[in-house]
N, CA and C atoms of all chains as a GROMACS GRO file, in nm:
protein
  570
    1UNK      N    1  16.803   7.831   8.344
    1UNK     CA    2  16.797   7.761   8.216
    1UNK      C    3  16.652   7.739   8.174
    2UNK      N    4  16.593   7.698   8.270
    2UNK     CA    5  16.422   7.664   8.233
    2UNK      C    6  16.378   7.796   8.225
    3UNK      N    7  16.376   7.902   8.289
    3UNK     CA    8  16.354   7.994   8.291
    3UNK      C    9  16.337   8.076   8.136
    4UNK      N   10  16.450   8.102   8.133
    4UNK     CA   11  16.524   8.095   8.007
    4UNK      C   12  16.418   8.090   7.873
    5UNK      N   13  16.431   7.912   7.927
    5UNK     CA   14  16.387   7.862   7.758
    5UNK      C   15  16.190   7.893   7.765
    6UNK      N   16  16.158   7.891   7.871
    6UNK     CA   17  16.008   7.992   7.867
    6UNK      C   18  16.025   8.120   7.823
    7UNK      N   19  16.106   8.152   7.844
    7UNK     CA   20  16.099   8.308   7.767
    7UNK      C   21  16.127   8.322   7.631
    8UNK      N   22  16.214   8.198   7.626
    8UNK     CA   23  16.242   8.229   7.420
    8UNK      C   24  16.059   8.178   7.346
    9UNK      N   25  16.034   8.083   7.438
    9UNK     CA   26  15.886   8.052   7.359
    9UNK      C   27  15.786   8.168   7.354
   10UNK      N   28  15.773   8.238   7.537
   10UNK     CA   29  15.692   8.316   7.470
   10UNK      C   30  15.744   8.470   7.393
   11UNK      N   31  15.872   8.461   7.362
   11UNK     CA   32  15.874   8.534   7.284
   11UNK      C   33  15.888   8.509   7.162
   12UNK      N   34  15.873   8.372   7.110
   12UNK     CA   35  15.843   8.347   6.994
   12UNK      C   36  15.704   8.361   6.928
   13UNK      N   37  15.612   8.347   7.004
   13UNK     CA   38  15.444   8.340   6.987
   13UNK      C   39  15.419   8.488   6.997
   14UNK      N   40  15.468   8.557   7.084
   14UNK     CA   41  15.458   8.698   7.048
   14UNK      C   42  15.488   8.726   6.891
   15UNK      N   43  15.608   8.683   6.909
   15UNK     CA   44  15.644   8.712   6.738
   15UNK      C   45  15.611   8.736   6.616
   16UNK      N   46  15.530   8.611   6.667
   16UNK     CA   47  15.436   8.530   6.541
   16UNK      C   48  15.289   8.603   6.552
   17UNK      N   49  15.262   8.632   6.636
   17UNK     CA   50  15.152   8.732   6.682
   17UNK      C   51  15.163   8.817   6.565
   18UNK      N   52  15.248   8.918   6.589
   18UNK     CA   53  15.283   9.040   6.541
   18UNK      C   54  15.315   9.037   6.410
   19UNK      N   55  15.374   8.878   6.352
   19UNK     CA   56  15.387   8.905   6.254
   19UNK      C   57  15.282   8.908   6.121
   20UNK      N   58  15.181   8.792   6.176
   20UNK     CA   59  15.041   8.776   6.122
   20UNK      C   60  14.960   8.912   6.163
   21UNK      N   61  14.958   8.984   6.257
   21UNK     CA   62  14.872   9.108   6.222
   21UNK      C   63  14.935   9.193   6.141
   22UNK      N   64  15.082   9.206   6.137
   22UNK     CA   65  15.197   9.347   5.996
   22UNK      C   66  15.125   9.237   5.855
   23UNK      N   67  15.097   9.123   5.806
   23UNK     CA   68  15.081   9.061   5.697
   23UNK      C   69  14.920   9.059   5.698
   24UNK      N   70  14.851   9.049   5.797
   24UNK     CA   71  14.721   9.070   5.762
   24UNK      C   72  14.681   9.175   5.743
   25UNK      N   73  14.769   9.335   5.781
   25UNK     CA   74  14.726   9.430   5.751
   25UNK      C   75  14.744   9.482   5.624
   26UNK      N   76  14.872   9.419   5.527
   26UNK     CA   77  14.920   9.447   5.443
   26UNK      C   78  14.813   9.413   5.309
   27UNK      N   79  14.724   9.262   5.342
   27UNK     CA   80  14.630   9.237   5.262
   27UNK      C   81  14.513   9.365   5.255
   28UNK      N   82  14.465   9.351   5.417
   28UNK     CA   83  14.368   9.493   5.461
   28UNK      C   84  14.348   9.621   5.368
   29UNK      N   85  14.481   9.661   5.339
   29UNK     CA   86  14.533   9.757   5.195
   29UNK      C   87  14.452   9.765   5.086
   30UNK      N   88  14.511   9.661   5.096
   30UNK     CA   89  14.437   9.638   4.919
   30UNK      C   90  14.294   9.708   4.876
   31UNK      N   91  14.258   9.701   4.759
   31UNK     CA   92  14.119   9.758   4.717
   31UNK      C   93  14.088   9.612   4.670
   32UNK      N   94  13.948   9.584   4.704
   32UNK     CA   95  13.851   9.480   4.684
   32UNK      C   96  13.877   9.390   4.563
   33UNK      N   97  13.906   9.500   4.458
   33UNK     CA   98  13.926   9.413   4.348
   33UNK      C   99  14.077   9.374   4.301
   34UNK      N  100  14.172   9.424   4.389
   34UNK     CA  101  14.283   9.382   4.380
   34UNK      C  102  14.281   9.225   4.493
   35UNK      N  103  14.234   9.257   4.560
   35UNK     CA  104  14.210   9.126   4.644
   35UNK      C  105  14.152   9.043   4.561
   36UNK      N  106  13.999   9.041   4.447
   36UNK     CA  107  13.935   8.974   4.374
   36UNK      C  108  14.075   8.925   4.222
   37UNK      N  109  14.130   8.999   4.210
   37UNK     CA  110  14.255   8.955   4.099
   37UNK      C  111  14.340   8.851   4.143
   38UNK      N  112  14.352   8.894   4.262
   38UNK     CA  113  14.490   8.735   4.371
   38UNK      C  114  14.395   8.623   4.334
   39UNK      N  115  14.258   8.626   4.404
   39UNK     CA  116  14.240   8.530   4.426
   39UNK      C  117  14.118   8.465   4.309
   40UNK      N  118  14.097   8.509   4.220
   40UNK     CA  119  14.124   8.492   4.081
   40UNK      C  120  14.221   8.382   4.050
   41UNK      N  121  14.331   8.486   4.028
   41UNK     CA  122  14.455   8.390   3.938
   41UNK      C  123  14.482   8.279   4.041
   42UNK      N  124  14.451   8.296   4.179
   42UNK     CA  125  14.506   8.123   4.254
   42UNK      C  126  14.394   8.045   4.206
   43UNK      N  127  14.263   8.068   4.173
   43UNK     CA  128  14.186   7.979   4.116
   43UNK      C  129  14.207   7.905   4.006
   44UNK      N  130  14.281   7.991   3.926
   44UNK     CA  131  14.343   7.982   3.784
   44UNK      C  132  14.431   7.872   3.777
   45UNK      N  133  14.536   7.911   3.881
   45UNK     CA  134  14.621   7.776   3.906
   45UNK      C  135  14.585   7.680   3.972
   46UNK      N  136  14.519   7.688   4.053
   46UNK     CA  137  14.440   7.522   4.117
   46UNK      C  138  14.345   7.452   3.974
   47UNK      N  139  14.305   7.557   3.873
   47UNK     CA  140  14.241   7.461   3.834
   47UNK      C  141  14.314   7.407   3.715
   48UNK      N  142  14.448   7.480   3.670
   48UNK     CA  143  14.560   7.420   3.569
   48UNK      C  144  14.545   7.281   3.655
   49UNK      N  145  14.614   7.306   3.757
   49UNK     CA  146  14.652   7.192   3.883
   49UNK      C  147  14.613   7.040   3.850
   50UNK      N  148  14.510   7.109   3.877
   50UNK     CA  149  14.382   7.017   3.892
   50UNK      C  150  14.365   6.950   3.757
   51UNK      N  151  14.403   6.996   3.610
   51UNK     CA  152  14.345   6.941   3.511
   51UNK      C  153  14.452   6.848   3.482
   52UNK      N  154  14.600   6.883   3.500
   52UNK     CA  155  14.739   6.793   3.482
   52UNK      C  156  14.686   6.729   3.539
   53UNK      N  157  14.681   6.726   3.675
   53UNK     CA  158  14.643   6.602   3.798
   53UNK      C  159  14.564   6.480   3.725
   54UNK      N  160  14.428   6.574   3.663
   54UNK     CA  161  14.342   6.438   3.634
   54UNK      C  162  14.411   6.380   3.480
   55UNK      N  163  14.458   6.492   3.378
   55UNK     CA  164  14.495   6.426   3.260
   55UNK      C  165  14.626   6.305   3.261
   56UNK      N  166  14.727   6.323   3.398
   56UNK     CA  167  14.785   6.237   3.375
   56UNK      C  168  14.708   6.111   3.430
   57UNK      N  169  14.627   6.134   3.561
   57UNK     CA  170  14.598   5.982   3.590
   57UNK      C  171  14.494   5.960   3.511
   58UNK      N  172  14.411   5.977   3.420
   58UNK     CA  173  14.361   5.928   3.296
   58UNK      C  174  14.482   5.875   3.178
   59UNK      N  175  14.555   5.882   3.164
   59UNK     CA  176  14.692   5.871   3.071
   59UNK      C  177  14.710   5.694   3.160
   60UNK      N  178  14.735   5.747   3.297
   60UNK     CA  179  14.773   5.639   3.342
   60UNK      C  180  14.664   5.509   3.347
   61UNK      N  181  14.591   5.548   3.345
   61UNK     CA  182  14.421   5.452   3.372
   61UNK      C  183  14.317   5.477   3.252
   62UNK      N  184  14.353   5.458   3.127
   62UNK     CA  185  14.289   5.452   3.014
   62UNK      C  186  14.117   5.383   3.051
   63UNK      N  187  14.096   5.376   3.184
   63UNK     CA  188  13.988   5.249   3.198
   63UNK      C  189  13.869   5.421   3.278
   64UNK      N  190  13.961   5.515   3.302
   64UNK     CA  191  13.839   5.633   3.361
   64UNK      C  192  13.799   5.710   3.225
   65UNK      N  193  13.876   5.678   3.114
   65UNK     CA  194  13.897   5.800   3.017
   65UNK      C  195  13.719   5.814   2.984
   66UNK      N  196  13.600   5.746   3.007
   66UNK     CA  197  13.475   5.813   2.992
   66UNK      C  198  13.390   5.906   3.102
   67UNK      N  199  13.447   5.864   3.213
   67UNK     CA  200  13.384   5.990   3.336
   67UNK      C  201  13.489   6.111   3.303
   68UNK      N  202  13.587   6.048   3.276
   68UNK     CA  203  13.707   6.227   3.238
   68UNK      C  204  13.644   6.260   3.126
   69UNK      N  205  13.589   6.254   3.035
   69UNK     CA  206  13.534   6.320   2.915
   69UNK      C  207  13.372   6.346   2.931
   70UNK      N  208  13.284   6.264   3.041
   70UNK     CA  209  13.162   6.279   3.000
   70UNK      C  210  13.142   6.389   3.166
   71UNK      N  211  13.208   6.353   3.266
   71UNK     CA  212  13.188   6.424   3.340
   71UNK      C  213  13.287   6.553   3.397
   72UNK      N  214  13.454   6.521   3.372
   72UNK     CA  215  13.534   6.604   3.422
   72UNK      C  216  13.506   6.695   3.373
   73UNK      N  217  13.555   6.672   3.210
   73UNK     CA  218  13.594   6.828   3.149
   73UNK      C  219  13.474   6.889   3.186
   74UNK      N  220  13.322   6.847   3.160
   74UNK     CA  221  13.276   6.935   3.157
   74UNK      C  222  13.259   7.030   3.285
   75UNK      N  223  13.269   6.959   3.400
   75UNK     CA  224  13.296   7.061   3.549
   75UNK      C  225  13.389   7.143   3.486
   76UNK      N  226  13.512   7.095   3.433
   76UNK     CA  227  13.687   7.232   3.428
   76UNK      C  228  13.592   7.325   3.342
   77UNK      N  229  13.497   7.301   3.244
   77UNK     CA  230  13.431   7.389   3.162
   77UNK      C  231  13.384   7.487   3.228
   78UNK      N  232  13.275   7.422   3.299
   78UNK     CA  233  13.188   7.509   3.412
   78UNK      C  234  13.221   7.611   3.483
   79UNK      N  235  13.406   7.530   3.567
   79UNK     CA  236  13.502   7.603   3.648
   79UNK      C  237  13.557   7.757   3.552
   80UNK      N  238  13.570   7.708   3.454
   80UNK     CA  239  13.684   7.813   3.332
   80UNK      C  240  13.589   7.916   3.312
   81UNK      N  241  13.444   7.864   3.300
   81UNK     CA  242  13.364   7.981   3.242
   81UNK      C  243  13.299   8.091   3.368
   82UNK      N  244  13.236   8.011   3.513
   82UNK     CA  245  13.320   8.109   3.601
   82UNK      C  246  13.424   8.198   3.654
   83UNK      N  247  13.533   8.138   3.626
   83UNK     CA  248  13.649   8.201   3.646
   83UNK      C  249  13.635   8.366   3.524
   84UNK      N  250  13.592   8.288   3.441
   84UNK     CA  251  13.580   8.433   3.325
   84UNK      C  252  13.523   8.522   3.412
   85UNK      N  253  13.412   8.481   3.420
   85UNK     CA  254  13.286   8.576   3.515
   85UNK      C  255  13.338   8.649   3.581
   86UNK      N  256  13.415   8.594   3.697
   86UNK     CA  257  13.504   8.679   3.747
   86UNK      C  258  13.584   8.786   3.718
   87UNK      N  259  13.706   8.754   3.574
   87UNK     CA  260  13.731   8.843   3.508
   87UNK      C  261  13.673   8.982   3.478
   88UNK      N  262  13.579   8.908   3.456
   88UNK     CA  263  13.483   9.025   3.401
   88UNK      C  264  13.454   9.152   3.490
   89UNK      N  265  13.436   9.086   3.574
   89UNK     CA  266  13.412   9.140   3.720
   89UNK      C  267  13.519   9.254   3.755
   90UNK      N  268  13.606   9.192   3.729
   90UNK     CA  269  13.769   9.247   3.764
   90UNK      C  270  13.784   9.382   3.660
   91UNK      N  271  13.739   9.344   3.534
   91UNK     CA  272  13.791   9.434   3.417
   91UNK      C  273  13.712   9.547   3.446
   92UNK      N  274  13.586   9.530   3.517
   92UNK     CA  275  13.465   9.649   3.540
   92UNK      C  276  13.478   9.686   3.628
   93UNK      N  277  13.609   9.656   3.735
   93UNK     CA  278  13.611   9.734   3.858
   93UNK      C  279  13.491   9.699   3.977
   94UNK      N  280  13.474   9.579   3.947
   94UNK     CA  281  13.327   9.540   4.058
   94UNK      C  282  13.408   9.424   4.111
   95UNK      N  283  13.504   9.375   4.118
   95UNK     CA  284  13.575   9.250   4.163
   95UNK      C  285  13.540   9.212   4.320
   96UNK      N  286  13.465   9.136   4.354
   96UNK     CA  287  13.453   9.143   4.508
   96UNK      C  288  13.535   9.003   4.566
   97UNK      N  289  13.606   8.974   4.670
   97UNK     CA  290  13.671   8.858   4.731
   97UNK      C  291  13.541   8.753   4.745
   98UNK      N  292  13.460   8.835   4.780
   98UNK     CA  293  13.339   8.714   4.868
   98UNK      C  294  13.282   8.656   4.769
   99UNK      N  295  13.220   8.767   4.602
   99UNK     CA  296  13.185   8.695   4.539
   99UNK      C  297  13.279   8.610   4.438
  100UNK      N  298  13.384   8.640   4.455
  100UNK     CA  299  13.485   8.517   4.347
  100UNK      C  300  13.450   8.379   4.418
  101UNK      N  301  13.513   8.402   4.594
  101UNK     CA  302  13.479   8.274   4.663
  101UNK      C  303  13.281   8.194   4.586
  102UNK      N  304  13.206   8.293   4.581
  102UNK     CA  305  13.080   8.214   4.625
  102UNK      C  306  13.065   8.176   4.467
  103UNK      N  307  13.143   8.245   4.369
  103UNK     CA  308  13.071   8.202   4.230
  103UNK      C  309  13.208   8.093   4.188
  104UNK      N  310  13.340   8.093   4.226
  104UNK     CA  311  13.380   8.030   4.134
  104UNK      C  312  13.448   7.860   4.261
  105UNK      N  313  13.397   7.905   4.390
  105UNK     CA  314  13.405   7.776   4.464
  105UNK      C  315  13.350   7.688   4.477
  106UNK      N  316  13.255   7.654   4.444
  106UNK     CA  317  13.168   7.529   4.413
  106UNK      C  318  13.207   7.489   4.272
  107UNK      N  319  13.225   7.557   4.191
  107UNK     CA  320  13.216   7.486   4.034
  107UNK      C  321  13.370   7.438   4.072
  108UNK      N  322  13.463   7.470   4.169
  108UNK     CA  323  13.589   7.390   4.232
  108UNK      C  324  13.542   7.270   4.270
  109UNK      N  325  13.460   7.308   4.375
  109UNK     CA  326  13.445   7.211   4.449
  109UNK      C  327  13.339   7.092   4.358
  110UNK      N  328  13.293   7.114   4.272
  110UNK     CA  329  13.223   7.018   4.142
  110UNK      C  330  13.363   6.929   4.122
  111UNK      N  331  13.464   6.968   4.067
  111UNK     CA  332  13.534   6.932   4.041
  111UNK      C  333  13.658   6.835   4.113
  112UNK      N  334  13.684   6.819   4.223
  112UNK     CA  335  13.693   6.775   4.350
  112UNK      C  336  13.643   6.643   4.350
  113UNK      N  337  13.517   6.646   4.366
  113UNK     CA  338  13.424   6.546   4.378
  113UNK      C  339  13.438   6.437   4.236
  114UNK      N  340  13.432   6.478   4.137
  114UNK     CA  341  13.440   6.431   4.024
  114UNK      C  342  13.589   6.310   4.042
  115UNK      N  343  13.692   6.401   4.070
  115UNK     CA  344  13.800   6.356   4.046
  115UNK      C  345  13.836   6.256   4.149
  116UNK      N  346  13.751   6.276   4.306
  116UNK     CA  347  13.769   6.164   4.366
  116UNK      C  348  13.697   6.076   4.356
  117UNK      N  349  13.567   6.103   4.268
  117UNK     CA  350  13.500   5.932   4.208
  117UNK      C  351  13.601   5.872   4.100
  118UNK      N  352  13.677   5.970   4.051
  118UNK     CA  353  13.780   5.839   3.949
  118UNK      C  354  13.875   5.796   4.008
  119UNK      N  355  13.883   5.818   4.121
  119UNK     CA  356  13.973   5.731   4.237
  119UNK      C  357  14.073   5.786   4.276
  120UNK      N  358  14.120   5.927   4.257
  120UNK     CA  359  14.232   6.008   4.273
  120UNK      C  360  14.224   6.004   4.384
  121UNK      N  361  14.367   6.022   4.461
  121UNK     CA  362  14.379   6.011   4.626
  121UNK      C  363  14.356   6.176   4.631
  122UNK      N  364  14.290   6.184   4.750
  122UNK     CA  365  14.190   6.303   4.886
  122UNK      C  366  14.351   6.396   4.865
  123UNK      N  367  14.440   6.328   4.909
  123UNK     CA  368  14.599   6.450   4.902
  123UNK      C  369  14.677   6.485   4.782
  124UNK      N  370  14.608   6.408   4.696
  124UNK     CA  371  14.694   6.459   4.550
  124UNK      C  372  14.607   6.567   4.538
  125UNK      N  373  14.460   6.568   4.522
  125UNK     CA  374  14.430   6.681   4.465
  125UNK      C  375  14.417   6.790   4.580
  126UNK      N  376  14.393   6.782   4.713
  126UNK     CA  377  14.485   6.861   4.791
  126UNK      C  378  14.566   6.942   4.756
  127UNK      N  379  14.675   6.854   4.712
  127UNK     CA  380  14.824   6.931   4.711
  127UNK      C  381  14.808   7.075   4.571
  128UNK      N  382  14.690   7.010   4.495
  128UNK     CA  383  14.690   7.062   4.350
  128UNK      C  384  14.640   7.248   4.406
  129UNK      N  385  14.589   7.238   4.502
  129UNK     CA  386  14.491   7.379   4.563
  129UNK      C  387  14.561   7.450   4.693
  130UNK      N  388  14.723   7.397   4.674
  130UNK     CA  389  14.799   7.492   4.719
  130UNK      C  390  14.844   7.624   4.704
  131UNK      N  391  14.817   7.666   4.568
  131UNK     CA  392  14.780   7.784   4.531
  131UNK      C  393  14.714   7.850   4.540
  132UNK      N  394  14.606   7.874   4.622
  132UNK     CA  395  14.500   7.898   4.610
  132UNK      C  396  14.460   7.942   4.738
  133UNK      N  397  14.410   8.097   4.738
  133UNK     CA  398  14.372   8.175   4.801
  133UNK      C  399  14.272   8.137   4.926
  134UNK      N  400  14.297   8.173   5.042
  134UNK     CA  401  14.199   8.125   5.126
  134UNK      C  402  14.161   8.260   5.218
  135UNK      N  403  14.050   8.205   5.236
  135UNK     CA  404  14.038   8.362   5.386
  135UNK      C  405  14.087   8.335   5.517
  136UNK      N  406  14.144   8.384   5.568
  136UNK     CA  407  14.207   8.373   5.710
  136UNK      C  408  14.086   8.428   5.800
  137UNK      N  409  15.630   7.371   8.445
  137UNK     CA  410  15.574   7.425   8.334
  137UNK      C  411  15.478   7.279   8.357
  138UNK      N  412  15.322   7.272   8.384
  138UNK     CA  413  15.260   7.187   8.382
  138UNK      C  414  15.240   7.159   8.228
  139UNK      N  415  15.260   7.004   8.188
  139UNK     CA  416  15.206   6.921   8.092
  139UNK      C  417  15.097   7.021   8.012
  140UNK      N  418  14.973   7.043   8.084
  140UNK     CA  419  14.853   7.067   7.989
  140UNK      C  420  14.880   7.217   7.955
  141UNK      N  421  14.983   7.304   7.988
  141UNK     CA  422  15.004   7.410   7.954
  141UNK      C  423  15.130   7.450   7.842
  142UNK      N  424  15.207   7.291   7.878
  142UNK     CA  425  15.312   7.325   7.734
  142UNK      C  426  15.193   7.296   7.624
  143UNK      N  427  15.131   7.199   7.646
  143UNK     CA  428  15.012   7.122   7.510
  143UNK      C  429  14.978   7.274   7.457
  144UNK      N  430  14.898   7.372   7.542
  144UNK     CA  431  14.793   7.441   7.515
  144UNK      C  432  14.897   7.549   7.432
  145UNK      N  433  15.034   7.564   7.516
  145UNK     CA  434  15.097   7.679   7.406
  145UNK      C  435  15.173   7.641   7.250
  146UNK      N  436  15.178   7.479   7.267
  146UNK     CA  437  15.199   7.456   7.149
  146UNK      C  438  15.138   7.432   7.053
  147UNK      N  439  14.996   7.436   7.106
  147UNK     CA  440  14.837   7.400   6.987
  147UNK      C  441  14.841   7.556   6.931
  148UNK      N  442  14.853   7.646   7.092
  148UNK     CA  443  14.824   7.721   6.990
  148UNK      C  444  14.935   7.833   6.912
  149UNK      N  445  15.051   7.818   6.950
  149UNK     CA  446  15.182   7.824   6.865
  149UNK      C  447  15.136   7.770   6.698
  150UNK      N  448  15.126   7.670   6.696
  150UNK     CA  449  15.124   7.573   6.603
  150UNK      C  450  14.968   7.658   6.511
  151UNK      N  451  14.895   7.683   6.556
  151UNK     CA  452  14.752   7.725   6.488
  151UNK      C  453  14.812   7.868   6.456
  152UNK      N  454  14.837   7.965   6.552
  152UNK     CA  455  14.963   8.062   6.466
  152UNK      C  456  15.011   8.029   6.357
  153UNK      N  457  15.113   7.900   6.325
  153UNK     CA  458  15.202   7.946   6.261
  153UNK      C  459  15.101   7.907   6.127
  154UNK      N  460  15.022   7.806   6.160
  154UNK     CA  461  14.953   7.760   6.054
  154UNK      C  462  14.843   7.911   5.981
  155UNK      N  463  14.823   8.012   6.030
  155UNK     CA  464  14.732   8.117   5.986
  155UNK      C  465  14.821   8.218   5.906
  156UNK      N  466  14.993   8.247   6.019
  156UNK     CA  467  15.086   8.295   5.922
  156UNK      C  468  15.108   8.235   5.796
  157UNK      N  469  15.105   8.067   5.780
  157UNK     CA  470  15.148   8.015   5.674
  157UNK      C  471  15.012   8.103   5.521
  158UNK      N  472  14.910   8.110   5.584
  158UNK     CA  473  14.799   8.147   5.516
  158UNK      C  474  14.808   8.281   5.470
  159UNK      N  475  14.861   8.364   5.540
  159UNK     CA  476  14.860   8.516   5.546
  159UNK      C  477  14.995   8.531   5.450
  160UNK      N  478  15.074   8.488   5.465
  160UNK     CA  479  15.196   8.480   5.378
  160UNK      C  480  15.177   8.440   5.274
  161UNK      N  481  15.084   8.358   5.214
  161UNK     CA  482  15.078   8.340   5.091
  161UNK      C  483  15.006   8.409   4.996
  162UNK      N  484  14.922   8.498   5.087
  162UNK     CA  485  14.804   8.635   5.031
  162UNK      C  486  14.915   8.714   4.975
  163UNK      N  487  15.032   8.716   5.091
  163UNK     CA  488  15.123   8.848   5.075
  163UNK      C  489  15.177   8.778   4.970
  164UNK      N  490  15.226   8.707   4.924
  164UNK     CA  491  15.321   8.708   4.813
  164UNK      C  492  15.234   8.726   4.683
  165UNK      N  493  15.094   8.690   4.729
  165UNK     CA  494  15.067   8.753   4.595
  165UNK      C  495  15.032   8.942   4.582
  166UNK      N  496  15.078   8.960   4.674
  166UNK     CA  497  14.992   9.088   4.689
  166UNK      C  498  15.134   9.166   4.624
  167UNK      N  499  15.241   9.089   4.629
  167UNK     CA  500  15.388   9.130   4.566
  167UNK      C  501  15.368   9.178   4.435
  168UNK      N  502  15.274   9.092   4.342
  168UNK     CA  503  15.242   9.059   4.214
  168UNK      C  504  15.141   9.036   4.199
  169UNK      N  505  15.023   9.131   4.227
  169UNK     CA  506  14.876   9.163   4.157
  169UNK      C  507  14.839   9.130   4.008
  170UNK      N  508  14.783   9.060   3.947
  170UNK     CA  509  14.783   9.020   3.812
  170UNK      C  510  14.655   9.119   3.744
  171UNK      N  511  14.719   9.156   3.630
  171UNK     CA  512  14.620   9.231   3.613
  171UNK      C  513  14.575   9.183   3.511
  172UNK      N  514  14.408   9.237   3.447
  172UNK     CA  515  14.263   9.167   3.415
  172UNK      C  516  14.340   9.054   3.287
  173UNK      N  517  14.404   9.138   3.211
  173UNK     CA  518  14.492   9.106   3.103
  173UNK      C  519  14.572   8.964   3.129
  174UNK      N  520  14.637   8.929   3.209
  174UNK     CA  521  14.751   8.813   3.244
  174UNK      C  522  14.585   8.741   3.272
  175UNK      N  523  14.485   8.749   3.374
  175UNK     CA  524  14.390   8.633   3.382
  175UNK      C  525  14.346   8.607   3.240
  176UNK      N  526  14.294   8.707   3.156
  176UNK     CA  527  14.230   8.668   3.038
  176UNK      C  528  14.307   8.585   2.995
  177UNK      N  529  14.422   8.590   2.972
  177UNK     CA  530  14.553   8.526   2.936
  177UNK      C  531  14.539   8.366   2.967
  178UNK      N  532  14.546   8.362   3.075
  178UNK     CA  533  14.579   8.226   3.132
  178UNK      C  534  14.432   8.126   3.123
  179UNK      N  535  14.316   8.247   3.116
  179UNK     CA  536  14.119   8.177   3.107
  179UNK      C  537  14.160   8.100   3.000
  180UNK      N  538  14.235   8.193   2.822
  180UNK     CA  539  14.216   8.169   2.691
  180UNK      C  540  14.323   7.980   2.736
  181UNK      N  541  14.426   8.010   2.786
  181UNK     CA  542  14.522   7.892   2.787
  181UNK      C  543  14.444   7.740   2.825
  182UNK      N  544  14.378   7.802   2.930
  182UNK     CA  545  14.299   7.666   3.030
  182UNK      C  546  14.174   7.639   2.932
  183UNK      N  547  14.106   7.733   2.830
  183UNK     CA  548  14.007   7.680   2.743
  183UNK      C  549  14.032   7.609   2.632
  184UNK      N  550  14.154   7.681   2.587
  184UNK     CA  551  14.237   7.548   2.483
  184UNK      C  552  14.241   7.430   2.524
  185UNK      N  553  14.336   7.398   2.674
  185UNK     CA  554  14.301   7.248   2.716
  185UNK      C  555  14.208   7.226   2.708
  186UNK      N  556  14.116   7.244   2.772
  186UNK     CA  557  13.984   7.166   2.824
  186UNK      C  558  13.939   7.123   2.585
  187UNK      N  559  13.921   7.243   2.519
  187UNK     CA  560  13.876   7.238   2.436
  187UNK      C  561  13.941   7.106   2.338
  188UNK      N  562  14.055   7.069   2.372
  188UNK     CA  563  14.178   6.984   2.320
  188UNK      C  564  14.093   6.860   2.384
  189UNK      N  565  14.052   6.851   2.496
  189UNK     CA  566  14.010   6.744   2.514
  189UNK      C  567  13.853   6.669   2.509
  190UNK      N  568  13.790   6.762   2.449
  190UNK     CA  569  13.607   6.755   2.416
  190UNK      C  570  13.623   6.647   2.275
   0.00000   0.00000   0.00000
């Protein structure tokens, strides 16, 4: 019985082994700028995310509505007009993963910061960048 | 099955499943590649907000 149930584990971790290298190879595939398009559009949606997130708790807290106007939007600005950049990138066939990460993750991470000085909880906006592409 | 060896296969079971959880979500987009067109799309949508709210 003990026996047994050691063997279903490690043949579960095998499993899981195998199954993360068939899915990491499947990314591997890809051409650079199809990789730069994914993770693009998850930027896209973290930063929708991210703007509901802060517009409702400004809705709710009429008392932040001047750091959300003098400081948010303009980070989502910053964020949106990177994200173009990227595009751009994409439309010319130069789309690189590393540089989406290095040009359009900080003007994220601007934004982050912003939203936890207006007091937003560390896991709401968390939850908002579940979409969103990461490197393994 | 010593204590510090179930720990060690379930840290790293668990850090597995947590990298599959990562790798699986590449793949689903890799289902549905967006092309330049759908981002421009969605840039123009997210500049309206932001612009709605200046």
């Amino acid at each position: 019985m003990r026996r047994s149930r050691q063997f279903i584990v490690i043949f579960m971790v095998l499993a899981l082994v195998m199954a993360c290298a068939s899915l990491q190879d499947k990314w591997n595939k890809l051409t650079p700028n199809e990789q730069a398009r994914i993770i693009v559009g998850g930027f896209q949606k973290t930063l929708s995310s991210l703007f509901d997130t802060g517009k409702a708790y400004v809705t709710a807290n009429p008392s932040k509505q001047t750091i959300w106007k003098t400081k948010a939007i303009p980070a989502f600005d910053a964020a949106n007009q990177a994200i173009f950049l990227g595009i751009q990138a994409c439309i010319e066939g130069k789309g690189l993963p590393s540089k989406m990460y290095d040009s359009i993750g900080p003007a994220m991470k601007a934004i982050d910061d912003i939203l936890l000085l207006m007091g937003i909880p560390e896991g709401t906006i968390k939850n908002a960048h579940s979409s969103e592409w990461k490197e393994v | 099955m010593p204590v510090a060896a179930i720990i060690a296969l379930a840290s790293g079971a668990l850090d597995l499943f947590m990298k599959l959880m990562k790798v699986a979500d590449q793949i689903k987009g890799t289902e549905k590649i967006p092309t330049p067109e759908q981002l421009l799309v969605e840039y123009r949508a997210m500049q309206a907000k932001i612009d709605a709210e200046k």
